[in-house]
C-alpha positions as CSV (number, residue, x, y, z in Angstrom):
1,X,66.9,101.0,122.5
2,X,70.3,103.2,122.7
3,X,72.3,100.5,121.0
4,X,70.1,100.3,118.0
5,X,69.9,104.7,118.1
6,X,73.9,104.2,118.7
7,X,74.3,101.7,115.7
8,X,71.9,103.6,113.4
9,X,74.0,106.7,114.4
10,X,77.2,104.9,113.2
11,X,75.8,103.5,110.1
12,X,74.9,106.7,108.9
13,X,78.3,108.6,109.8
14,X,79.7,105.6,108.1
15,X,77.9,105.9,104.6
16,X,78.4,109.7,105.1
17,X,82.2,108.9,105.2
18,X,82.4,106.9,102.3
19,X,79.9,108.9,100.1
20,X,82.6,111.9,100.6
21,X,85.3,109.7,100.2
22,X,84.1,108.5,96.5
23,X,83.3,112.0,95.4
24,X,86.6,113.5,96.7
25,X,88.4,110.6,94.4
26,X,85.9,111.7,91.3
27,X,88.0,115.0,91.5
28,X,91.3,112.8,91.4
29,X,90.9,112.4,87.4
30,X,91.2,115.9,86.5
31,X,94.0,115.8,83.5
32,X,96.2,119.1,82.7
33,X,98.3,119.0,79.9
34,X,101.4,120.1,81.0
35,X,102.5,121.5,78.0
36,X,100.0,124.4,77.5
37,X,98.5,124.7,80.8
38,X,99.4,127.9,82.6
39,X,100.6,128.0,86.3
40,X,97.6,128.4,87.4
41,X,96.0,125.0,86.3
42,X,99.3,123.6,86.9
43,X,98.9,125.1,90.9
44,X,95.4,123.6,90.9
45,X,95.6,120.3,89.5
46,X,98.7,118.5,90.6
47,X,99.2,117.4,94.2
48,X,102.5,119.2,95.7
49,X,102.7,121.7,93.1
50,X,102.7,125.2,95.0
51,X,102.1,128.2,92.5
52,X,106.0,128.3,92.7
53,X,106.5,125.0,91.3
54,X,103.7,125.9,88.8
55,X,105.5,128.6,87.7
56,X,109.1,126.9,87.6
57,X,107.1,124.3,85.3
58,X,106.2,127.1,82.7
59,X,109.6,128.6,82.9
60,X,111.7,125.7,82.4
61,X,108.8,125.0,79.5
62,X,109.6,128.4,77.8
63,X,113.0,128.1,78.3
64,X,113.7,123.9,76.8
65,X,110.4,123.4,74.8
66,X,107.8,120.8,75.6
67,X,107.9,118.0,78.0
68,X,108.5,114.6,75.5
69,X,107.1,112.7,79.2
70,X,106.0,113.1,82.3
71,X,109.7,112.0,83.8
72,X,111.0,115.2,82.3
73,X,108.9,117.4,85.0
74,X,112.6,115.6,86.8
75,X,114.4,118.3,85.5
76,X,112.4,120.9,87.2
77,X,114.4,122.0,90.4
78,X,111.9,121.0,93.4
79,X,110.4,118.4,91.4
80,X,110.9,114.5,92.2
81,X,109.8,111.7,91.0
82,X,107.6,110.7,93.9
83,X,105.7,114.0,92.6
84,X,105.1,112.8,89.3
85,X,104.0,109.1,90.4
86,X,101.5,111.1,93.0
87,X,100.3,113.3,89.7
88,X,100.8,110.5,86.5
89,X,97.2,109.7,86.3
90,X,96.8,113.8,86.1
91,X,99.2,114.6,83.6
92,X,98.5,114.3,80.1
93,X,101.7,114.7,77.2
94,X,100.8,116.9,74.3
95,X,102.7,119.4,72.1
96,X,103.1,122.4,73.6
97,X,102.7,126.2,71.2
98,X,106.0,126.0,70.3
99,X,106.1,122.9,69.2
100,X,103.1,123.4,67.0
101,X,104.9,126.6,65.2
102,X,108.1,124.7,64.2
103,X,106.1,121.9,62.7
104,X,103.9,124.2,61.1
105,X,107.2,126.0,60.0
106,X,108.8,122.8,58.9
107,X,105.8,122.4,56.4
């Protein structure tokens, strides 16, 4: 009777473990846009981006204009590419304001 309560026991903690383990990957497909997102979103969103990174990301943003790809985030010191291939499934390429002024502007 204690190996069946011991077994039952581990088949539980089991599907308890993998339960958590599904949910916690649901939370993996969170996209930011990494061309209007603020640091904040930036901090939250993408795995081994600190609020300093976060902020570097808007700064070098302000300062070049939008991202064209994901490789650009390259460019940002602290930034490598296994950091991007951790985050590509979370990082989604649109214009960023500026961008949308000067085409406006162009029109």
């Amino acid at each position: 009777m204690k190996s069946f309560s011991l077994i039952l026991k581990s088949l539980v903690l089991s599907l308890l473990l993998v339960g958590s383990a599904l949910s916690s990957s649901a939370f993996a497909t969170e996209k930011v846009n990494i061309n209007t997102a603020d640091a904040a979103t930036l901090d939250r969103v993408l795995v081994n981006i600190g609020p300093a990174k976060a902020e570097a990301i808007v700064a070098h943003r302000q300062a070049n204009g939008a991202f064209r790809s994901a490789e650009q985030l390259v460019l940002v010191k602290g930034i490598g590419l296994k950091t991007v291939e951790k985050n590509r499934d979370r990082i989604v390429i649109g214009a960023g304001a500026a961008a949308d002024k000067s085409a406006s502007a162009q029109r």
